[in-house]
PDB file as gemmi writes it, atoms N, CA and C in Angstrom:
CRYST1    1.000    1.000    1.000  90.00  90.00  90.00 P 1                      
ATOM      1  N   UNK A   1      14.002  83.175-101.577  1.00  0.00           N  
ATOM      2  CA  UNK A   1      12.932  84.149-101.674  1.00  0.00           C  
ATOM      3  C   UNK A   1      13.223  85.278-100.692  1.00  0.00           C  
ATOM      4  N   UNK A   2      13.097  86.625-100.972  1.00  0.00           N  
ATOM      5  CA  UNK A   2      13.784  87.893-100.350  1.00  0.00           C  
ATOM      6  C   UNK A   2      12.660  87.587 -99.273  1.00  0.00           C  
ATOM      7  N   UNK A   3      12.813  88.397 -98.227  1.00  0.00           N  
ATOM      8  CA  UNK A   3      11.894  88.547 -97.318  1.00  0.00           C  
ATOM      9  C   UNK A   3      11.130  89.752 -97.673  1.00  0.00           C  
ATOM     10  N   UNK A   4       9.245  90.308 -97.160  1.00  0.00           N  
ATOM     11  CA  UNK A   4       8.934  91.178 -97.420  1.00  0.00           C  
ATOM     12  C   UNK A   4       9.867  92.473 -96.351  1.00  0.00           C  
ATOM     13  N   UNK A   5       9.406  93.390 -96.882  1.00  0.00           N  
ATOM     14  CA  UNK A   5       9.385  94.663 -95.645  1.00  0.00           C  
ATOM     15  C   UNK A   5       8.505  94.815 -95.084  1.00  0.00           C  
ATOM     16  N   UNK A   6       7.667  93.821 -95.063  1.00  0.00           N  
ATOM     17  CA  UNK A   6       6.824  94.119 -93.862  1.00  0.00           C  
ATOM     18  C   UNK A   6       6.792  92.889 -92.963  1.00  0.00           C  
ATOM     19  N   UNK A   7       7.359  91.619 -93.252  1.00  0.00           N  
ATOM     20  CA  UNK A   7       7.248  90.691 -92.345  1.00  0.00           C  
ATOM     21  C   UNK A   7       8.614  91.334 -91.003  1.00  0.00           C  
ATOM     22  N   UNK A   8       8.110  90.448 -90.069  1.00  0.00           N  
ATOM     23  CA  UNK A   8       8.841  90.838 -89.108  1.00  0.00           C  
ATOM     24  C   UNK A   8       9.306  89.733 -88.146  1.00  0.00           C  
ATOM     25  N   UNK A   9      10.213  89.386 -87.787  1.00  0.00           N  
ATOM     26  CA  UNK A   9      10.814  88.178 -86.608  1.00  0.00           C  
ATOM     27  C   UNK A   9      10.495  88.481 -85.359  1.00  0.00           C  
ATOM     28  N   UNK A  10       9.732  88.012 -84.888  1.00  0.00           N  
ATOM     29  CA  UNK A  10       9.210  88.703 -83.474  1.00  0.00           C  
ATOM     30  C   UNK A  10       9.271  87.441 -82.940  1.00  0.00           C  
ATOM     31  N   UNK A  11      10.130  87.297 -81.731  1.00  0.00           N  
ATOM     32  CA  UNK A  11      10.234  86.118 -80.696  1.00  0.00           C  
ATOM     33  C   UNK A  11       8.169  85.788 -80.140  1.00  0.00           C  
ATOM     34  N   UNK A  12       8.482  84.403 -80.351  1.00  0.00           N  
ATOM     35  CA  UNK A  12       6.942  83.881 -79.769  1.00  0.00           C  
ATOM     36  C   UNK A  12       6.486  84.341 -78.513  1.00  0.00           C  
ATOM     37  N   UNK A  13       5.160  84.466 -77.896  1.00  0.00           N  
ATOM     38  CA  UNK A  13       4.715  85.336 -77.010  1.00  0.00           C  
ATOM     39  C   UNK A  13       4.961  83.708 -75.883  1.00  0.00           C  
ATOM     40  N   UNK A  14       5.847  83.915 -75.508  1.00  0.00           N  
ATOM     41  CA  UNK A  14       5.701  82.451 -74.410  1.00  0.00           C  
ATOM     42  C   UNK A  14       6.903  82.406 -73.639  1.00  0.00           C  
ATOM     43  N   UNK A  15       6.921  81.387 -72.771  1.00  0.00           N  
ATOM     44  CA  UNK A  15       8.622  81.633 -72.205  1.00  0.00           C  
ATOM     45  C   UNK A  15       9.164  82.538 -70.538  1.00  0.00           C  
ATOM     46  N   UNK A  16      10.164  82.350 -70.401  1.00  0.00           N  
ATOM     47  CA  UNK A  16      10.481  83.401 -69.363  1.00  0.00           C  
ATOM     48  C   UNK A  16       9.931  84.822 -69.612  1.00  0.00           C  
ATOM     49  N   UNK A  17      10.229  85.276 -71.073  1.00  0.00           N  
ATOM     50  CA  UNK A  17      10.216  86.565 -71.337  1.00  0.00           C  
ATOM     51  C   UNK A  17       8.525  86.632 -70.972  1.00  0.00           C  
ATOM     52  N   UNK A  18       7.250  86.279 -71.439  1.00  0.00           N  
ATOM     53  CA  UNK A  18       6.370  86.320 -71.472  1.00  0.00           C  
ATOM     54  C   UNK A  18       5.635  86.680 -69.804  1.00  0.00           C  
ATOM     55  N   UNK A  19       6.027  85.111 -69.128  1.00  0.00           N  
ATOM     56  CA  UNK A  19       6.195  85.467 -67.823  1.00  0.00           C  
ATOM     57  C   UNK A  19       6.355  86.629 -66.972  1.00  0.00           C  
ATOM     58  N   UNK A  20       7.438  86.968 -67.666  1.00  0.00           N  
ATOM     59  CA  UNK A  20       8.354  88.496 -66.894  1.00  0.00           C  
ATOM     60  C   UNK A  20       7.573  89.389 -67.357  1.00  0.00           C  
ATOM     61  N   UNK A  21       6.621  89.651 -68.779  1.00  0.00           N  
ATOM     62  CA  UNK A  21       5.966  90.706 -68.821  1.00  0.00           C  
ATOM     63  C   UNK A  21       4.631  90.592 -68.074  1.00  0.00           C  
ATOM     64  N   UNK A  22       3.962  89.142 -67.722  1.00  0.00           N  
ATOM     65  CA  UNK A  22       2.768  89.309 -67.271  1.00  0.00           C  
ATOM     66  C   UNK A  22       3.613  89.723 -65.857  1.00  0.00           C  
ATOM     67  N   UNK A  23       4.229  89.679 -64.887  1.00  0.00           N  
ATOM     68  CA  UNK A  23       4.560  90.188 -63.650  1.00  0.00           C  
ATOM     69  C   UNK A  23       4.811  91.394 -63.460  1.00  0.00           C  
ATOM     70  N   UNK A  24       5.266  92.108 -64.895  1.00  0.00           N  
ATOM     71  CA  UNK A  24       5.333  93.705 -64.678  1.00  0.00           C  
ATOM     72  C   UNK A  24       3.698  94.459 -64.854  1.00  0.00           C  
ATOM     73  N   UNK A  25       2.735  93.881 -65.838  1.00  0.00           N  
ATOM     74  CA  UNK A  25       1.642  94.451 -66.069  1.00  0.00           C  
ATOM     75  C   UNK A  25       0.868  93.974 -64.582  1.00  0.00           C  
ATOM     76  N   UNK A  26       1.076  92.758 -63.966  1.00  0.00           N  
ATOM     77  CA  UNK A  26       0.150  92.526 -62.404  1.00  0.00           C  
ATOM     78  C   UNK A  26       0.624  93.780 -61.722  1.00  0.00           C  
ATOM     79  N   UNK A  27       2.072  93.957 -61.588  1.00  0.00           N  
ATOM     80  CA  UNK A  27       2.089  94.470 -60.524  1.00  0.00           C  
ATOM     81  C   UNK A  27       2.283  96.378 -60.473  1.00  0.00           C  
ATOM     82  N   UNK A  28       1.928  96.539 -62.126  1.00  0.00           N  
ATOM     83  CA  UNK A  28       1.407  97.705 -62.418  1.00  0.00           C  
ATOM     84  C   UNK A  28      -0.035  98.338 -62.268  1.00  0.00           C  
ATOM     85  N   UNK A  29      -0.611  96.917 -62.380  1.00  0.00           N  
ATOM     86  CA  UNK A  29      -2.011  96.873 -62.136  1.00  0.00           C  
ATOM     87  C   UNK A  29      -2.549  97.022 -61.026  1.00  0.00           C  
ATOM     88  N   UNK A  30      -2.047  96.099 -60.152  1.00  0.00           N  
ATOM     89  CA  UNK A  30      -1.748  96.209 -58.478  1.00  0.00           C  
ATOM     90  C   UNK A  30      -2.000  97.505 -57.806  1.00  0.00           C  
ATOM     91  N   UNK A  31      -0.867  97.923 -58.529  1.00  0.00           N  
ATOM     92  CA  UNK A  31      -0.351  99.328 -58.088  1.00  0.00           C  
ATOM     93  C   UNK A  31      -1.174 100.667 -58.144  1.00  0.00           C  
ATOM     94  N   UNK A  32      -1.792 100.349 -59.537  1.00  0.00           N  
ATOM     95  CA  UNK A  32      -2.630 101.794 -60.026  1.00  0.00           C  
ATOM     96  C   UNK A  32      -4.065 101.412 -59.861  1.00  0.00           C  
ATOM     97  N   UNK A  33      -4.839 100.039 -59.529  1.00  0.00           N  
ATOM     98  CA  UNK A  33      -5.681  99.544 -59.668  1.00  0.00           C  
ATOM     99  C   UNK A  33      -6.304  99.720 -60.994  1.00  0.00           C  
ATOM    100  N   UNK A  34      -6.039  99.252 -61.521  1.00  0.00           N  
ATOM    101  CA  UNK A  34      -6.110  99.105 -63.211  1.00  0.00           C  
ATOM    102  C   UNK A  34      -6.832  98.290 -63.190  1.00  0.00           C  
ATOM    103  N   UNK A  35      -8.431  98.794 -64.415  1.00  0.00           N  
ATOM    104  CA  UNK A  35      -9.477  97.730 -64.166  1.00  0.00           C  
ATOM    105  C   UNK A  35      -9.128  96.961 -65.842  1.00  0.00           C  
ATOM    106  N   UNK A  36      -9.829  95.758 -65.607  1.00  0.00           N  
ATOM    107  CA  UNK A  36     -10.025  94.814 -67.390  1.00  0.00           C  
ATOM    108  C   UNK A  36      -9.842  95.955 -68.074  1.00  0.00           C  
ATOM    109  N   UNK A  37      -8.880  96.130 -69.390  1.00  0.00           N  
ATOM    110  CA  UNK A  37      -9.065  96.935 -70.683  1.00  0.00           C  
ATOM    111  C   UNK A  37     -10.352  96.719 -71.357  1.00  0.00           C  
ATOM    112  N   UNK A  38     -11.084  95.894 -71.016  1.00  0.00           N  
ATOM    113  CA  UNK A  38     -11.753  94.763 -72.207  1.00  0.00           C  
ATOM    114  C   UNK A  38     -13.146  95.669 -71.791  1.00  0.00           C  
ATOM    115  N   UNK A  39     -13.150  95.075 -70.171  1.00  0.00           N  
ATOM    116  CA  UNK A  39     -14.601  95.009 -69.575  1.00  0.00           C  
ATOM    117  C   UNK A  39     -14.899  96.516 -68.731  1.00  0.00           C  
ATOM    118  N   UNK A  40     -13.444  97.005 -68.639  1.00  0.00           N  
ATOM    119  CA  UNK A  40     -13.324  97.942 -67.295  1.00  0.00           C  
ATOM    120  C   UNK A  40     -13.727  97.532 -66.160  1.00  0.00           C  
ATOM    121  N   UNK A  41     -13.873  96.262 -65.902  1.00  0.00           N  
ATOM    122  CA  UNK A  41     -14.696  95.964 -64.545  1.00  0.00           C  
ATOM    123  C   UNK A  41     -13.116  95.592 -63.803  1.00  0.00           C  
ATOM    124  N   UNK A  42     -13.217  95.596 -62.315  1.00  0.00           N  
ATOM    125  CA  UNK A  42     -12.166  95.210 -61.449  1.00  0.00           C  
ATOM    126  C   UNK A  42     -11.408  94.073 -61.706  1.00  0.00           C  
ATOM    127  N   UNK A  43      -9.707  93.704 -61.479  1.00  0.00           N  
ATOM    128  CA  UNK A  43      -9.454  92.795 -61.612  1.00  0.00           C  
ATOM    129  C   UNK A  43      -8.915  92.565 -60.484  1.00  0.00           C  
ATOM    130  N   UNK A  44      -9.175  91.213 -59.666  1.00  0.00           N  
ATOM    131  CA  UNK A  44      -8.531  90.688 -58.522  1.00  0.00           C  
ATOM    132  C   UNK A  44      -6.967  90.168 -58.626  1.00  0.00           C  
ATOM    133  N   UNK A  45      -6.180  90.594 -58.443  1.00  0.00           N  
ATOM    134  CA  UNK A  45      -4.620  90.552 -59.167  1.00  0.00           C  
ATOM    135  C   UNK A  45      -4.106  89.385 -58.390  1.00  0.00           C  
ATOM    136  N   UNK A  46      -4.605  89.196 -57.322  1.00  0.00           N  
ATOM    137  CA  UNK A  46      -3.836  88.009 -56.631  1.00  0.00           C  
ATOM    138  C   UNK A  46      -4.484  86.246 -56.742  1.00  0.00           C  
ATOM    139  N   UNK A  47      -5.319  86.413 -57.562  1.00  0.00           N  
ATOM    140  CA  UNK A  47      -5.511  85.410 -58.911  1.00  0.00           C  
ATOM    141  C   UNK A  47      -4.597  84.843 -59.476  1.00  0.00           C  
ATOM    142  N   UNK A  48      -4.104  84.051 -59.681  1.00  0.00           N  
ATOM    143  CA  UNK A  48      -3.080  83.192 -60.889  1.00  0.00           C  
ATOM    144  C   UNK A  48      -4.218  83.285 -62.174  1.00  0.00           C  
ATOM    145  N   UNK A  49      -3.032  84.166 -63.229  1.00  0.00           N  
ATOM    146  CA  UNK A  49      -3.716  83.871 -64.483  1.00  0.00           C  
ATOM    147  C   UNK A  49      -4.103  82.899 -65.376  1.00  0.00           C  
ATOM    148  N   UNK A  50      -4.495  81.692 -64.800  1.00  0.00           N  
ATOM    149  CA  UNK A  50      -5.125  80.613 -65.375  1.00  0.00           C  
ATOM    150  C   UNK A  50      -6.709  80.456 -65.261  1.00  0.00           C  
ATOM    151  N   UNK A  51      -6.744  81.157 -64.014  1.00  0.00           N  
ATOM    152  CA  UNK A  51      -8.507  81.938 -62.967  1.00  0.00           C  
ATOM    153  C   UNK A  51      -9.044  82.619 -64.469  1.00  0.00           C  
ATOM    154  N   UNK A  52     -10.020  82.261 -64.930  1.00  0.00           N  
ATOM    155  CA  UNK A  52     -10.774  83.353 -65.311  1.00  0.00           C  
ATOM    156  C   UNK A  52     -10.877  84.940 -65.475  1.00  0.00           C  
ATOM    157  N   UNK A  53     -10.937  84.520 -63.381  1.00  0.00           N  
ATOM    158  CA  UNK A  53     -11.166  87.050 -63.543  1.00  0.00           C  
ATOM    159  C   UNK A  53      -9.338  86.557 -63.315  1.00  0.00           C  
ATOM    160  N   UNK A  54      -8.736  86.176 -63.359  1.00  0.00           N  
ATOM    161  CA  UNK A  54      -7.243  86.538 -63.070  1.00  0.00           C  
ATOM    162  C   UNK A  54      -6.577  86.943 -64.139  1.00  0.00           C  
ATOM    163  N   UNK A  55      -5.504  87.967 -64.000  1.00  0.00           N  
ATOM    164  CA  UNK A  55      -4.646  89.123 -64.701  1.00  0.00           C  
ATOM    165  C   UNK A  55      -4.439  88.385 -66.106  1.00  0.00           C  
ATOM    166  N   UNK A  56      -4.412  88.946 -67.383  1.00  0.00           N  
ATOM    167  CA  UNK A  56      -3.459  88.217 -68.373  1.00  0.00           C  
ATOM    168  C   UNK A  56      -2.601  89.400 -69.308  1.00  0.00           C  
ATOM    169  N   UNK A  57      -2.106  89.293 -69.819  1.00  0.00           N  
ATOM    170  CA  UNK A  57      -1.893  90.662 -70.570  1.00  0.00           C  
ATOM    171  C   UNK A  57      -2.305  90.391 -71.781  1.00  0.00           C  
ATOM    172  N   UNK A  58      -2.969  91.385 -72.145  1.00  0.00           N  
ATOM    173  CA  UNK A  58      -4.153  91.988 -73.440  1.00  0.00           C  
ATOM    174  C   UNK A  58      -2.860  92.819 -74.334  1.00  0.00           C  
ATOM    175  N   UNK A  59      -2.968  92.623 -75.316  1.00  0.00           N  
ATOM    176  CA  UNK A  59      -2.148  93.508 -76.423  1.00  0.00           C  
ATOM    177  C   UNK A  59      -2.897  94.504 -76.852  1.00  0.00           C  
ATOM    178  N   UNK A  60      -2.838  95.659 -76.544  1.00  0.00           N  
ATOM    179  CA  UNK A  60      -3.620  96.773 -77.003  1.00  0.00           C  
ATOM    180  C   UNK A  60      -3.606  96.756 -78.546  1.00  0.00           C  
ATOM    181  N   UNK A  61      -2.570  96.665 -79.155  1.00  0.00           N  
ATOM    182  CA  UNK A  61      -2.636  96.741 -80.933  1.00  0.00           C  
ATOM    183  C   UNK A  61      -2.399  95.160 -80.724  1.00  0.00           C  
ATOM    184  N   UNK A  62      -3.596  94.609 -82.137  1.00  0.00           N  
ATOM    185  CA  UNK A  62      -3.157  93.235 -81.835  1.00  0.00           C  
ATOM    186  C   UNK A  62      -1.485  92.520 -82.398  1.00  0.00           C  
ATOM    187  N   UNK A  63      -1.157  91.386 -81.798  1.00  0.00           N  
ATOM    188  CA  UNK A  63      -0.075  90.962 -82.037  1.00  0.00           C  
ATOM    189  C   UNK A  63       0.239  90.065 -83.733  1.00  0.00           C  
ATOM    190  N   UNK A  64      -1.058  90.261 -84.187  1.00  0.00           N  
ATOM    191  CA  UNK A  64      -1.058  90.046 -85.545  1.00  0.00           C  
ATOM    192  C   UNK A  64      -0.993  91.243 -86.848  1.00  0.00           C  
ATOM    193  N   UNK A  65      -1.928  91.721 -86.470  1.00  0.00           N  
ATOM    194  CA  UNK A  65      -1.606  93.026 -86.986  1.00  0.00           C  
ATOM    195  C   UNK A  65      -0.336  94.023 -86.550  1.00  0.00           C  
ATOM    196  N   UNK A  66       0.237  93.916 -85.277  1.00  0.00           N  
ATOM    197  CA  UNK A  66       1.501  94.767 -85.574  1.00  0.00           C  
ATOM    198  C   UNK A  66       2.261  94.267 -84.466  1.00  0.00           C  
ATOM    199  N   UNK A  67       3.139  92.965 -85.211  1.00  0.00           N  
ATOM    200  CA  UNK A  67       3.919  92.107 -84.357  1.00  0.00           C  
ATOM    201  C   UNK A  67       5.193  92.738 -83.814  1.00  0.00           C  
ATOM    202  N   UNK A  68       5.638  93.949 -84.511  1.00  0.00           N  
ATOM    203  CA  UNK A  68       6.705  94.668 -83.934  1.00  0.00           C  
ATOM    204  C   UNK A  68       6.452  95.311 -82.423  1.00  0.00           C  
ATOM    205  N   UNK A  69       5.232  95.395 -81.879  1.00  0.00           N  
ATOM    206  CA  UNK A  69       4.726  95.762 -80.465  1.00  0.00           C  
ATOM    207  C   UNK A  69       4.513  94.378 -79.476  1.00  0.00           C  
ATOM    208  N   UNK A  70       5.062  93.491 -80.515  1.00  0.00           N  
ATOM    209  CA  UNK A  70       4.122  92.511 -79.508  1.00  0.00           C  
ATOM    210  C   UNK A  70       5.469  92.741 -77.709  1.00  0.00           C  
ATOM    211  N   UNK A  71       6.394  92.785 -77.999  1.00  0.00           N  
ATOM    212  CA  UNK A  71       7.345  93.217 -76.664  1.00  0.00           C  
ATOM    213  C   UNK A  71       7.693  94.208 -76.065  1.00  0.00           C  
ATOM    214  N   UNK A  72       6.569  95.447 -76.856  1.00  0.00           N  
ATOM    215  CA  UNK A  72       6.367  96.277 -76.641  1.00  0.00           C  
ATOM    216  C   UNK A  72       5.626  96.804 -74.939  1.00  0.00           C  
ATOM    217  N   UNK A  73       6.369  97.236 -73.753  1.00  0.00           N  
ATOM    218  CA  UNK A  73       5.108  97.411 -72.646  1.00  0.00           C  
ATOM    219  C   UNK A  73       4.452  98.400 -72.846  1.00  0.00           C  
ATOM    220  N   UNK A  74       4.411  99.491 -74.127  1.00  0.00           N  
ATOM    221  CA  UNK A  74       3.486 100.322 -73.997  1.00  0.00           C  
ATOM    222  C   UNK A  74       2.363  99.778 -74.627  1.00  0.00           C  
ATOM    223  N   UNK A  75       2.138  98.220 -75.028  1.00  0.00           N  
ATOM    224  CA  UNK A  75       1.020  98.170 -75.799  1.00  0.00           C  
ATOM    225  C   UNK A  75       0.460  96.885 -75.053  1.00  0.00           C  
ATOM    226  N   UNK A  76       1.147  96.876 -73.689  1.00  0.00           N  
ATOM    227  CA  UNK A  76       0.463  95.956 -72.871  1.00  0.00           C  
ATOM    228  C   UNK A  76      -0.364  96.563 -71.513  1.00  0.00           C  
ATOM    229  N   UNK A  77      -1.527  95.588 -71.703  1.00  0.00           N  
ATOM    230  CA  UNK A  77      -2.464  95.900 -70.480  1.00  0.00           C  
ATOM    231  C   UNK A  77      -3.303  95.281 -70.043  1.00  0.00           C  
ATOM    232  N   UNK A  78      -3.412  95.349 -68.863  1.00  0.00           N  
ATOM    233  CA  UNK A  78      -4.206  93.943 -67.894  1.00  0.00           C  
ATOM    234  C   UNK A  78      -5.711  93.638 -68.733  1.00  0.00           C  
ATOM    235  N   UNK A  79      -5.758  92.410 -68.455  1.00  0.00           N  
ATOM    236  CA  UNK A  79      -6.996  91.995 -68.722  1.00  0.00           C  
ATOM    237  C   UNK A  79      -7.601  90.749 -68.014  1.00  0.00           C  
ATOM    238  N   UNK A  80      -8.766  90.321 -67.818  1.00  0.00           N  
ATOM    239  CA  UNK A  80      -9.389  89.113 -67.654  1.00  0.00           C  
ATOM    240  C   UNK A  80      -9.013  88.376 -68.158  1.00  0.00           C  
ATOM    241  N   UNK A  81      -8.574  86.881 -68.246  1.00  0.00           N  
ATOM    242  CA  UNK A  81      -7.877  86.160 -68.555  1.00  0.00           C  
ATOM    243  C   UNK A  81      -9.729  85.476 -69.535  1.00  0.00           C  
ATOM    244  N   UNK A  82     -10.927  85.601 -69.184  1.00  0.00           N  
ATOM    245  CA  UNK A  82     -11.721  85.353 -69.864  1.00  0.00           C  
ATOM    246  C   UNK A  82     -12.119  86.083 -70.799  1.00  0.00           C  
ATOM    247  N   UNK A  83     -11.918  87.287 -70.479  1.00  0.00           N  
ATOM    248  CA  UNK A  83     -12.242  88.901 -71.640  1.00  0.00           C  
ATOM    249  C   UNK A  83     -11.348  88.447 -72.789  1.00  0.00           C  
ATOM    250  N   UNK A  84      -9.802  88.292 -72.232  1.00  0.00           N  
ATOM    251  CA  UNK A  84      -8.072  88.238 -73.134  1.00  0.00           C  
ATOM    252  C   UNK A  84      -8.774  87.034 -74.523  1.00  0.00           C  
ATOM    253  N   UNK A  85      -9.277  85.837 -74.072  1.00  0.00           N  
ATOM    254  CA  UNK A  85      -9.866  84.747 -74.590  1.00  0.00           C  
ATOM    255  C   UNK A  85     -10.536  85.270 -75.222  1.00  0.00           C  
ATOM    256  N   UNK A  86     -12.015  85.825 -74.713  1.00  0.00           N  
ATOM    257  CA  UNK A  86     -12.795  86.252 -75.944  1.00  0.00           C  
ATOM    258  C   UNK A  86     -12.398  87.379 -77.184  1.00  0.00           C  
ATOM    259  N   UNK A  87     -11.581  88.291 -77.000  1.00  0.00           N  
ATOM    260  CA  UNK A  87     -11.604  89.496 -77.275  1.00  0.00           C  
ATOM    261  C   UNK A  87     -10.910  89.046 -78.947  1.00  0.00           C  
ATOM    262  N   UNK A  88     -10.471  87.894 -79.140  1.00  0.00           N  
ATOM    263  CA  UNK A  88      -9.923  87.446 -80.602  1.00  0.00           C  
ATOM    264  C   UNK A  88      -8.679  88.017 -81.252  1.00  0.00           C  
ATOM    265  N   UNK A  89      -8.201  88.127 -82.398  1.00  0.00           N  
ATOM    266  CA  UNK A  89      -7.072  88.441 -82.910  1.00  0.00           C  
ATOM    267  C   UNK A  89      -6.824  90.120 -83.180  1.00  0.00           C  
ATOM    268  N   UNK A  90      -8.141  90.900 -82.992  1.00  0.00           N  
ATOM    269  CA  UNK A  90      -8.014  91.885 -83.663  1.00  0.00           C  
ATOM    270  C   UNK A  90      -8.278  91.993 -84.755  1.00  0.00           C  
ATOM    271  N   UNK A  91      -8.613  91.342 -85.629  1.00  0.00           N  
ATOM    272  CA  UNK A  91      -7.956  91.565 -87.287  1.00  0.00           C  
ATOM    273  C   UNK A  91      -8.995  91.837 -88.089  1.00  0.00           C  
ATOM    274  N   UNK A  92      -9.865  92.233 -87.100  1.00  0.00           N  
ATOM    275  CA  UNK A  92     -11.316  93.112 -87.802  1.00  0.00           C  
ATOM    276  C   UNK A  92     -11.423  94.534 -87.074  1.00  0.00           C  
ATOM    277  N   UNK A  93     -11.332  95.425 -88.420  1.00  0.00           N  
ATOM    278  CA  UNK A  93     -11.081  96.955 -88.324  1.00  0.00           C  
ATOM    279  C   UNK A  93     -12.527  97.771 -88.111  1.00  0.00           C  
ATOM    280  N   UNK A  94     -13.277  97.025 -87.644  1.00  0.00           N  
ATOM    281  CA  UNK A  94     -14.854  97.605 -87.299  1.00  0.00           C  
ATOM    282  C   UNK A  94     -14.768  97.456 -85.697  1.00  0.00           C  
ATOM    283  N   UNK A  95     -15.663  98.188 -85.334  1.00  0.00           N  
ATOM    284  CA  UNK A  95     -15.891  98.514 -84.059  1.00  0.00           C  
ATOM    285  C   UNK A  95     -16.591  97.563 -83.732  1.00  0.00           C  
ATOM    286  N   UNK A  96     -16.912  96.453 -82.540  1.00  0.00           N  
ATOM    287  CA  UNK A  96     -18.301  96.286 -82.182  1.00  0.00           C  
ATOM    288  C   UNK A  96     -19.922  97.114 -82.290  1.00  0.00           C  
ATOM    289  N   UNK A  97     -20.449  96.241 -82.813  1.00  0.00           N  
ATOM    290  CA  UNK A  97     -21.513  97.231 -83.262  1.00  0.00           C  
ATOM    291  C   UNK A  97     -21.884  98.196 -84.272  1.00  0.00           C  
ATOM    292  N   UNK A  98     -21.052  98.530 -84.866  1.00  0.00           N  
ATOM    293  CA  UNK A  98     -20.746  99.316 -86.007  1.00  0.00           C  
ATOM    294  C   UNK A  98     -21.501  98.836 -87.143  1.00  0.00           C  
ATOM    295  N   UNK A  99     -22.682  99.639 -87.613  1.00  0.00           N  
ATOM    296  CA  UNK A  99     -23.256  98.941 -88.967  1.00  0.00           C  
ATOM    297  C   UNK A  99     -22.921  99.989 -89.919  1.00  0.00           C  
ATOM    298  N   UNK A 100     -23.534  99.386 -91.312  1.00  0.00           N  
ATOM    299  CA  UNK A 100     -23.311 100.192 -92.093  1.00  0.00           C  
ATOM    300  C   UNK A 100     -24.619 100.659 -92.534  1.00  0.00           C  
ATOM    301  N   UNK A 101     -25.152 101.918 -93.308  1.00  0.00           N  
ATOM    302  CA  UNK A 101     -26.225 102.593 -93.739  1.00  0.00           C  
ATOM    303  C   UNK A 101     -26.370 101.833 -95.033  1.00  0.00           C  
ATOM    304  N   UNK A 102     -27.601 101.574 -95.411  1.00  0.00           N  
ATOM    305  CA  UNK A 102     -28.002 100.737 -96.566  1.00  0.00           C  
ATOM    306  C   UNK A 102     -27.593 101.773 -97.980  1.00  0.00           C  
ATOM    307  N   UNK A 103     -26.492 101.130 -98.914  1.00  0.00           N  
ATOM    308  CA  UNK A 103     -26.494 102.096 -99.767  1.00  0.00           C  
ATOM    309  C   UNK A 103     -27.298 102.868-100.749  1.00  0.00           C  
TER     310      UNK A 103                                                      
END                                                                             
């Protein structure tokens, strides 16, 4: 069976590599004081990301919807490791809150 053109081989988000990107987004974060993407509220960086408020990296475009970014660092950015949890797959194209007008 051909493959589509749109599937894509994207190495699993785990691993050394994974590692190595949450240490570049801490210590970018660190650096610029970069608050939660999620919450905007402060993140305490010297947390181990297993902590709750501690660092995780958030995929700005989700990693389901556009797995070609997932190793992407422009589409990574700190988050709450409890926000990262809640915040879900992405894969709903509505805003929070967003209703619709009765037709």
């Amino acid at each position: 069976m051909p493959r589509s053109q749109l599937e894509v081989n994207v190495p699993a988000w785990n691993g050394r590599r994974a590692a190595a990107a949450l240490r570049q987004v801490k210590a970018a974060g660190r650096r610029e004081r970069t608050p939660c993407v999620l919450c905007r509220q402060p993140i305490d960086y010297s947390l181990p990301s297993t902590d709750p408020d501690g660092c995780t990296v958030q995929h700005v475009k989700s990693r389901k919807l556009f797995p070609h970014l997932t190793w992407s660092p422009s589409n990574w950015a700190p988050a709450h490791k409890s926000c990262n949890s809640s915040a879900g797959t992405g894969e709903n194209p509505m805003e929070p809150g967003v209703e619709f007008e009765d037709w």
